[in-house]
TORVO-325662 format. One record per residue (C-alpha): x, y, z. Coordinates in steps of 0.2 Angstrom, whole numbers, padded with zeros to 4 digits, always signed. Layout:
<atoms>
XYZ;...
</atoms>
This chain:
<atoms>
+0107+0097+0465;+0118+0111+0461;+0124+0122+0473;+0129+0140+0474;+0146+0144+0478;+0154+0162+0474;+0163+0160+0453;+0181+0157+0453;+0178+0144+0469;+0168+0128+0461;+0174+0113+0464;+0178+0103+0450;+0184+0088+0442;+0196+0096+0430;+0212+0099+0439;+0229+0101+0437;+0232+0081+0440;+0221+0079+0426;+0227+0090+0416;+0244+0080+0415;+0238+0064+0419;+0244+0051+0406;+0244+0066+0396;+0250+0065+0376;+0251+0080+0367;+0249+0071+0348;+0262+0077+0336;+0263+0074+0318;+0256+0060+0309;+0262+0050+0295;+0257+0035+0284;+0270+0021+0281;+0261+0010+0267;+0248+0001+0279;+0254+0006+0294;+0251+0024+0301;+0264+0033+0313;+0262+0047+0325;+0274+0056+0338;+0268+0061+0357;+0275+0073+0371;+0272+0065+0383;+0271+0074+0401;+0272+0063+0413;+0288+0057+0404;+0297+0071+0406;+0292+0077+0389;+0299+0065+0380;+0292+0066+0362;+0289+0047+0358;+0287+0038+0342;+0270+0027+0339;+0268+0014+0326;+0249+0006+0322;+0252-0008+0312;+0238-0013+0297;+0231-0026+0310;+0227-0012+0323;+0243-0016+0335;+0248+0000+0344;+0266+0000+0349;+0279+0014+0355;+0293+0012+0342;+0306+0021+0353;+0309+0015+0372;+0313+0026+0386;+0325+0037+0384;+0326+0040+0367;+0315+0057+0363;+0312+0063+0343;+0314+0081+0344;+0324+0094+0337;+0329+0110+0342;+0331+0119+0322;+0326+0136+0324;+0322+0132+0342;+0305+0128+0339;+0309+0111+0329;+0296+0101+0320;+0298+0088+0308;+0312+0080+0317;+0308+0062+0310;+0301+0052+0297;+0299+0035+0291;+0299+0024+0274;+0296+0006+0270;+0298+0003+0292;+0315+0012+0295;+0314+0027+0305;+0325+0042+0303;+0324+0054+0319;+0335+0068+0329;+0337+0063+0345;+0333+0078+0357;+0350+0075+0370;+0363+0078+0355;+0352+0083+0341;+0362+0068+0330;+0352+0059+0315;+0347+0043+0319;+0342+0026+0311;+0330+0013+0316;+0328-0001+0306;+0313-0014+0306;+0317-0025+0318;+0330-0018+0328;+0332-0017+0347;+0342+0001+0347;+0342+0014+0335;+0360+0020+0329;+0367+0036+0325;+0370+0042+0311;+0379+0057+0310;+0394+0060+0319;+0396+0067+0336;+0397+0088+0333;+0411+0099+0340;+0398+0109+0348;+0387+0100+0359;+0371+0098+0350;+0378+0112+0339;+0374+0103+0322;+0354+0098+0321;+0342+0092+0310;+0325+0095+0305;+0311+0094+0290;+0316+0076+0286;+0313+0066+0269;+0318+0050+0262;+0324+0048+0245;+0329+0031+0241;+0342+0025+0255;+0346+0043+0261;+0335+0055+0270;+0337+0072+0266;+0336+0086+0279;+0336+0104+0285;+0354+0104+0292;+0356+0120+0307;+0375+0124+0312;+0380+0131+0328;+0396+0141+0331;+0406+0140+0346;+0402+0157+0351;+0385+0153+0351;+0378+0169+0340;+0365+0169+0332;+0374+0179+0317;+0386+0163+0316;+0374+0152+0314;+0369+0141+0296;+0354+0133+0288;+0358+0122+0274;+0350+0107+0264;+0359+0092+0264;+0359+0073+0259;+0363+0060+0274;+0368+0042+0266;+0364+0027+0280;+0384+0028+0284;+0384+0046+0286;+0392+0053+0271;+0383+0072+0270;+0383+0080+0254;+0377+0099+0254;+0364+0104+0242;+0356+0121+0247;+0365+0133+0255;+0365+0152+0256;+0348+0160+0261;+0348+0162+0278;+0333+0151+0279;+0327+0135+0271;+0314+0123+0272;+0302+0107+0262;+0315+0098+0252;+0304+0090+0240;+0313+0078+0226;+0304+0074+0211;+0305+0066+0197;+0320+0065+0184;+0330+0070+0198;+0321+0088+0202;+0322+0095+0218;+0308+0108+0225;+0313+0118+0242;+0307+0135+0251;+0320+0148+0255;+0321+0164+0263;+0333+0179+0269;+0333+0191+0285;+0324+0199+0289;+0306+0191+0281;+0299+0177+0293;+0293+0164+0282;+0274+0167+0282;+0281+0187+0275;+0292+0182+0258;+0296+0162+0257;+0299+0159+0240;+0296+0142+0231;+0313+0137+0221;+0315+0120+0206;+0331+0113+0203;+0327+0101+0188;+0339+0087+0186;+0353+0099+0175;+0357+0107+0189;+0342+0123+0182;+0335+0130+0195;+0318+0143+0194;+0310+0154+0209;+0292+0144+0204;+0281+0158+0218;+0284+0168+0231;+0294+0184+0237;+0291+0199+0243;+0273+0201+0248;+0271+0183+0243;+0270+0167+0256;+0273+0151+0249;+0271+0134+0261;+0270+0115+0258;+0277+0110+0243;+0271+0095+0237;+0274+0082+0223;+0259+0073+0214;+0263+0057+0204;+0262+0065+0187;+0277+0077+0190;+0266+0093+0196;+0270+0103+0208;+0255+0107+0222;+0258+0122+0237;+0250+0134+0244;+0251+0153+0242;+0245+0168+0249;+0245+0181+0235;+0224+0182+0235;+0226+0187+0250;+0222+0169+0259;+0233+0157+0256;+0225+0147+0243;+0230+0130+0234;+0240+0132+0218;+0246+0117+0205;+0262+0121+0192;+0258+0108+0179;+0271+0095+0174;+0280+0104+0157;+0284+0119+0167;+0274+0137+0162;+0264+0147+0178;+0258+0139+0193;+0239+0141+0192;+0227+0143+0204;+0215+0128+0210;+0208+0132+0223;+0203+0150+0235;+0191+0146+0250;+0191+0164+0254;+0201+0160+0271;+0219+0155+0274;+0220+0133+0272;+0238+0137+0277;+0245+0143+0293;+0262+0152+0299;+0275+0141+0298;+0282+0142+0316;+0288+0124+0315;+0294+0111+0302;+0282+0095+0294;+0268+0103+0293;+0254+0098+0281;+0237+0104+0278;+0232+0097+0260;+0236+0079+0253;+0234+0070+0236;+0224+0055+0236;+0225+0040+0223;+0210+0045+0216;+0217+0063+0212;+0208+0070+0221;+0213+0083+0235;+0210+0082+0255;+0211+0098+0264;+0207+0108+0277;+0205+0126+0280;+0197+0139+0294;+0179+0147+0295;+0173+0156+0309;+0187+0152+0319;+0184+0133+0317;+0193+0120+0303;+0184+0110+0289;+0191+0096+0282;+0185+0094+0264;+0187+0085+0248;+0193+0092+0232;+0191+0081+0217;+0196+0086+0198;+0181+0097+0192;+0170+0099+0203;+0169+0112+0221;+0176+0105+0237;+0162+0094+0246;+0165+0097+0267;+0164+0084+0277;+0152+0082+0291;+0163+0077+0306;+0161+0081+0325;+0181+0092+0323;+0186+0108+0323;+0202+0107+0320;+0212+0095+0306;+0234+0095+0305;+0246+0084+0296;+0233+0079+0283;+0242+0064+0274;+0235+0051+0260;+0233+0032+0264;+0224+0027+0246;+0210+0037+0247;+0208+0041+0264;+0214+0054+0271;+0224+0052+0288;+0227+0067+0302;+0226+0074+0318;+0211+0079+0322;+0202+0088+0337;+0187+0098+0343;+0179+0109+0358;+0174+0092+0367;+0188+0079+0361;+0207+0082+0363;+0217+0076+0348;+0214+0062+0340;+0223+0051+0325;+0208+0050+0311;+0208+0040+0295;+0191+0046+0283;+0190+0035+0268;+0179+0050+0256;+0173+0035+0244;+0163+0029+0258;+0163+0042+0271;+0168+0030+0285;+0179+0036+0297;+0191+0026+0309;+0198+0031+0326;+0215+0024+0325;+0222+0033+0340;+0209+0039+0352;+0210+0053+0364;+0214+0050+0382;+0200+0044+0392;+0195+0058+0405;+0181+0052+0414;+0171+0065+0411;+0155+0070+0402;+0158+0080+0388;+0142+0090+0394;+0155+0098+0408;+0165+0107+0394;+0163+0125+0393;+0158+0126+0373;+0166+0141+0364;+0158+0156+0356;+0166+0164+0342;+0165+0183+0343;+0168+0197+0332;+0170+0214+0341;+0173+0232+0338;+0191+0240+0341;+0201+0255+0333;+0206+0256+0319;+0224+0262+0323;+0227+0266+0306;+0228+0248+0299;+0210+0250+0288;+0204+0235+0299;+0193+0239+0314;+0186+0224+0320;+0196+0210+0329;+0191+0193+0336;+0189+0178+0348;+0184+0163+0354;+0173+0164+0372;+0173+0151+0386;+0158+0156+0397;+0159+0148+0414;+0153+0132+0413;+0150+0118+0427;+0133+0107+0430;+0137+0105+0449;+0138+0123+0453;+0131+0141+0450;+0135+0157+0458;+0126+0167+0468;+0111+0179+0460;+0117+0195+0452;+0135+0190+0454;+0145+0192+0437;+0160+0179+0434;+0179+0185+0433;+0186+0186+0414;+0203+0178+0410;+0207+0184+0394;+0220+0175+0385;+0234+0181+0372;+0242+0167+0358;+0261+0168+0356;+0269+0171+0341;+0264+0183+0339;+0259+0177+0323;+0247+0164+0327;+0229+0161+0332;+0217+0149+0345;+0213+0133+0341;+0198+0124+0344;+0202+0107+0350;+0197+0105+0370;+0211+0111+0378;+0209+0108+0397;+0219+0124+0405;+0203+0133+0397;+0193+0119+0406;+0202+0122+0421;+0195+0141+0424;+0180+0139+0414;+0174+0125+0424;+0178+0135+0440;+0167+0150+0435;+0179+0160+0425;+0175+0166+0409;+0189+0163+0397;+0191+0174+0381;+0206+0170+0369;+0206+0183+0355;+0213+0181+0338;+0219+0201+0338;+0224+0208+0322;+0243+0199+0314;+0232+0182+0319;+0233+0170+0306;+0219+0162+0298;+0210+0180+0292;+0219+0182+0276;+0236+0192+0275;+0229+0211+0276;+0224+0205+0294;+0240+0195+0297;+0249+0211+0291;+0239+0223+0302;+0254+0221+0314;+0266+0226+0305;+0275+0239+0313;+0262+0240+0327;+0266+0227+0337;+0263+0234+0356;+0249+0246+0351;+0234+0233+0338;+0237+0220+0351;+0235+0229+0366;+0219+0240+0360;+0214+0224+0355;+0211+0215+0370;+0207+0230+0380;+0192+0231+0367;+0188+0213+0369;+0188+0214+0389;+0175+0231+0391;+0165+0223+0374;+0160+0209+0387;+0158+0220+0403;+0149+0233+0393;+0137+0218+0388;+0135+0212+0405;+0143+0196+0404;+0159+0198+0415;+0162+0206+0430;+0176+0221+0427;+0183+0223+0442;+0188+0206+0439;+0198+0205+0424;+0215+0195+0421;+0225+0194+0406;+0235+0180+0403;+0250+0173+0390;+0267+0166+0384;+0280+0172+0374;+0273+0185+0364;+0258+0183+0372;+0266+0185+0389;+0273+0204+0379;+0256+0208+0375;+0252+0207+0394;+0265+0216+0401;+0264+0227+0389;+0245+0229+0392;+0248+0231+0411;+0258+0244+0408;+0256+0255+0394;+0235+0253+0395;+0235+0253+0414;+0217+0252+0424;+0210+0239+0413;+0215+0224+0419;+0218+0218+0439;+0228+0205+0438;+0242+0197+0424;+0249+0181+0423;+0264+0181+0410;+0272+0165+0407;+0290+0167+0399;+0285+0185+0392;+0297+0196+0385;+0298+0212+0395;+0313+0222+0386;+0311+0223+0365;+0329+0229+0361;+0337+0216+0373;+0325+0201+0365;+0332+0209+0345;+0351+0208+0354;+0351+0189+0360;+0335+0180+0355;+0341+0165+0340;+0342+0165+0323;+0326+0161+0315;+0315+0175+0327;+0334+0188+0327;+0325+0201+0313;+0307+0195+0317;+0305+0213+0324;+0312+0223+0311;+0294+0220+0304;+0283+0217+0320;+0293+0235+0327;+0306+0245+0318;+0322+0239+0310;+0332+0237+0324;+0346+0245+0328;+0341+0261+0318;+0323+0261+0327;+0327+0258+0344;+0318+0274+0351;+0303+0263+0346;+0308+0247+0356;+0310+0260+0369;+0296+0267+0367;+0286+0249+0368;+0296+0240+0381;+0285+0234+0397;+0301+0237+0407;+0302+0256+0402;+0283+0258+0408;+0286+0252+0425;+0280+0269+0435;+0262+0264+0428;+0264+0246+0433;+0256+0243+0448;+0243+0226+0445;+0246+0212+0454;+0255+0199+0441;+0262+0182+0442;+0278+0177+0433;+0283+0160+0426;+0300+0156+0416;+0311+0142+0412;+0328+0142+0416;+0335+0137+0400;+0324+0146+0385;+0334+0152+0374;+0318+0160+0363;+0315+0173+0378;+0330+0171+0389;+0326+0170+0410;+0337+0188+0412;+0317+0196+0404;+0309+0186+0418;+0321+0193+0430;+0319+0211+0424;+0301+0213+0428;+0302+0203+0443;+0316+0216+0448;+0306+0231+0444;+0290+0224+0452;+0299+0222+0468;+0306+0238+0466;+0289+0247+0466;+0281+0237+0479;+0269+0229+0468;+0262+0212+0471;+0269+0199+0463;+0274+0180+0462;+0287+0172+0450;+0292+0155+0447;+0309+0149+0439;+0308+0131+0433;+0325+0123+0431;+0327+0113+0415;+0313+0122+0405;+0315+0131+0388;+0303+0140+0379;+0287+0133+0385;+0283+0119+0399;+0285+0100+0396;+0286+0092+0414;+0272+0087+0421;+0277+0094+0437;+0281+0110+0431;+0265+0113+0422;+0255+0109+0437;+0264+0121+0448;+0262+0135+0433;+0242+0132+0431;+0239+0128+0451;+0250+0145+0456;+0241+0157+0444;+0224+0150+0452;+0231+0153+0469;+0237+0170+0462;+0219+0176+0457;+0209+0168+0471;+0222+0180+0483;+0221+0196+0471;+0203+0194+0472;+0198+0187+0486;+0190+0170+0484;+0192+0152+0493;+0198+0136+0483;+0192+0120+0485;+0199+0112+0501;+0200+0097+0492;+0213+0101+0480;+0226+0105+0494;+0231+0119+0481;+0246+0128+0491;+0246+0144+0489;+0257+0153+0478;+0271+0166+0487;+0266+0182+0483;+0278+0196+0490;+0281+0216+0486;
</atoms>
């Protein structure tokens, strides 16, 4: 029978523990001839990002042992920091960022790359075998550390450790592709375009000729990929959407193939990342977003791409085993999972299931994807949208007339958008009696480039009348309580609540910002290379618009900063450095206002122990339930989180 408790204080089974227990965040996938491999982060491991082999007979084995951890810190975010051929396994190990081997066989991988003059100054991502050698993004660091000192290069690595420089000049490159006769296909581009601004798609044939293929300015270019006849398949956003193009074998114009009318690409935040494949048939497995959700479809020569009817929303790393197609895939009741889907047939094969919860997938909140009104602000565009967690928990309704508390949560990025597989901190709240609403606003990805380029220049002002529309769009319709409304986010997301807290004051009641950048101009000064002119778009061209990061800086706003707000940062991020944590902590003490903060040693830019990610989601429950003035569970033992003036 269920029972009536007040929302935000119902008992549930989704808790912190479980939210870390024996939990593996599934990374990229691969196929290996017969055998299929995959990458976790693994929580309770420390984070240690872990190579899985499955084997053509179904045996499941962790490749690399305890300590070693595949993970690369190239333009901090990493990606694509291993990759395998024919059973040997080429990967950066995460302690000294050195290229390692592991051949069939072997007990202990063994390094390949010499020990750099800087530790883990020399670092490798975006990995491909060709032949014997791999070849790789190579990323330099100076001594001094700056970010203006440090180089992005394309090299070959031989099994012995001879290097031999083939790209070098942008300040950014990416996909080394070889093809045939020697070719060589790679995505390059300068300060201060971000990739998913102006990558452009360069060919070096054999000769030593080379030819920009797409791309530039105005124009995105992503996933360069080979097919068996010598074309040249990627994906390009000049309709607008990223859309799939072909440059035939011969040379002449890329063409276009395919145009969904929505973006089959995303930003390209990290390295590896695949969302289209060629299949031995020649046909083409894809998947792109609708509605806030991904299909994965079928593309075959001549004919319209057929969708396939599977219980996902979500489909990464789309790779080719024959003619299946083999990725990670995911939904709003199943957390990621490794699914091979043979299109001849239409059978589908788990080959590595989801962690087992224990729960009924009737407990999860389902989401909602909404469309709502906001200003225009000048971009042409006045609509935004998201995806709504409404509270949801079989044991337990609140009280008649009582509306629930709204959480509204805010991506990073800021060039980036919600993903719909089951993602248990939503769970966490929803399944408590929170409403949760995570909105796309506009400079999301995934509605075409004029919505992605809505925040150009407007960073600090679309954002934050974005979720301000979102929040009274769902108390004006009844559905939330607005005394009650939190927003909550990292990164740039954490921005985008202070900023909203500050600079659209009265909306919201409480904020919880997890490593969230407080001051603009010192973020453009000493944040790394990759994100270093990221603002010059996003704000102003810095330094010659710094009356406009002035002008948008949460720490300039702090006389109209008075909602209680919860801090969270690791010590060592070197994305949004701990001295913007300490800032607003600073300023908040300053003004009396209420506030907790939490410094995690050994953290960078985003939480991976187990530990650490428990205190995080547990304190900012216990922050809310003392802001607002409701009981948690006894059961929990939830301490409560110190809040001070």
């Amino acid at each position: 029978m269920s029972s009536s408790l007040p929302f935000g204080s119902w008992p549930t089974a989704i808790t912190s523990e479980l939210v870390v227990r024996t939990a593996a965040r599934l990374g990229e996938v691969l196929v290996d001839g017969e055998d299929v491999w995959w990458s976790e982060a693994r929580p309770d491991e420390g984070g240690r990002s872990v190579i899985v082999r499955r084997a053509s007979d179904g045996t499941v084995a962790d490749v690399l042992p305890v300590p070693w951890n595949a993970r690369t810190r190239v333009h901090e975010y990493g990606g694509g920091a291993w990759t395998v051929s024919g059973g040997v396994l080429w990967f950066t190990e995460f302690s000294d960022q050195r290229l390692y081997r592991l051949d069939p066989g072997a007990d202990d991988p063994v390094a390949v790359t010499a020990e750099p003059e800087v530790p883990a100054g020399v670092r490798y991502a975006d990995l491909q075998v060709t032949g014997d050698d791999v070849l790789a993004v190579r990323e330099t660091h100076p001594a001094s550390g700056a970010a203006a000192g440090v180089v992005n290069e394309i090299v070959r690595v031989r099994p012995d450790g001879g290097t031999d420089v083939l790209v070098t000049g942008p300040d950014f490159v990416s996909d080394p592709r070889p093809g045939p006769d020697g070719a060589l296909a790679w995505l390059q581009w300068d300060h201060p375009a971000m990739p998913w601004d102006a990558a452009q798609l360069v060919v070096r044939s054999g000769d030593g000729n080379e030819i920009v293929v797409a791309g530039g300015p105005g124009e995105s270019v992503v996933q360069p990929t080979w097919g068996l006849d010598g074309s040249l398949w990627f994906l390009c956003d000049r309709t607008d959407v990223w859309s799939l193009y072909r440059r035939r074998p011969g040379g002449g114009e890329a063409e276009l193939v395919l145009d969904v009318g929505s973006d089959i690409a995303g930003p390209q935040w990290v390295f590896g990342q695949r969302r289209f494949s060629l299949l031995a048939d020649g046909s083409v497995a894809l998947a792109y977003g609708r509605d806030g959700a991904d299909r994965l479809a079928v593309l075959s020569p001549g004919s319209e791409p057929r969708e396939l009817d599977l219980p996902y929303a979500s489909f990464l790393y789309v790779g080719a085993q024959g003619t299946r197609a083999v990725c990670a895939a995911g939904g709003p009741a199943a957390e990621r999972v490794v699914l091979a889907v043979d299109y001849g047939s239409g059978a589908t094969e788990v080959l590595r299931p989801a962690r087992d919860l224990g729960l009924d997938p009737a407990r999860f909140s389902r989401p909602e994807f909404l469309t709502f009104p906001t200003p225009d602000d000048g971009t042409g565009i006045d609509v935004a949208h998201a995806v709504v967690y409404p509270p949801a928990n079989p044991d337990t309704h609140a009280p008649d007339g009582e509306l629930p508390p709204l959480v509204v949560m805010v991506h990073g990025g800021p060039t980036s958008s919600h993903d719909r597989v089951l993602n248990l901190e939503i769970q966490y709240f929803a399944s408590r009696g929170f409403c949760v609403a995570h909105v796309d606003y506009r400079g999301s990805t995934g509605y075409g480039r004029r919505y992605r380029d809505a925040l150009q220049g407007r960073w600090g002002v679309v954002d934050l009348d974005d979720v301000v529309a979102c929040a009274r769009f769902l108390a004006d319709a009844g559905r939330v309580d607005p005394a009650r409304m939190a927003i909550r986010g990292g990164s740039a997301g954490g921005y985008t609540v202070l900023a909203a807290l500050s600079m659209r004051p009265g909306v919201f009641t409480a904020g919880a910002s997890h490593f969230g950048v407080a001051d603009l101009a010192a973020l453009a000064a000493e944040t790394h290379k990759f994100e270093s002119r990221y603002l010059d778009g996003l704000v102003a061209p810095w330094p010659e618009g710094a009356d406009v990061y002035a002008e948008r800086s949460p720490i300039n706003h702090v006389d109209t900063l008075d909602t209680p707000l919860a801090v969270f940062q690791g010590e060592e991020d070197a994305v949004v450095p701990a001295s913007q944590a300490e800032a607003i902590v600073a300023a908040l003490r300053t003004r009396g206002v209420p506030h907790a903060y939490l410094l995690f040693p050994g953290e960078q830019h985003g939480f991976r122990k187990a530990e650490n990610i428990r205190a995080a989601l547990d304190g900012e429950l216990s922050f809310y339930a003392q802001v607002w003035g409701f009981d948690l569970p006894p059961e929990e033992g939830i301490e409560p989180i110190p809040i001070t003036r």
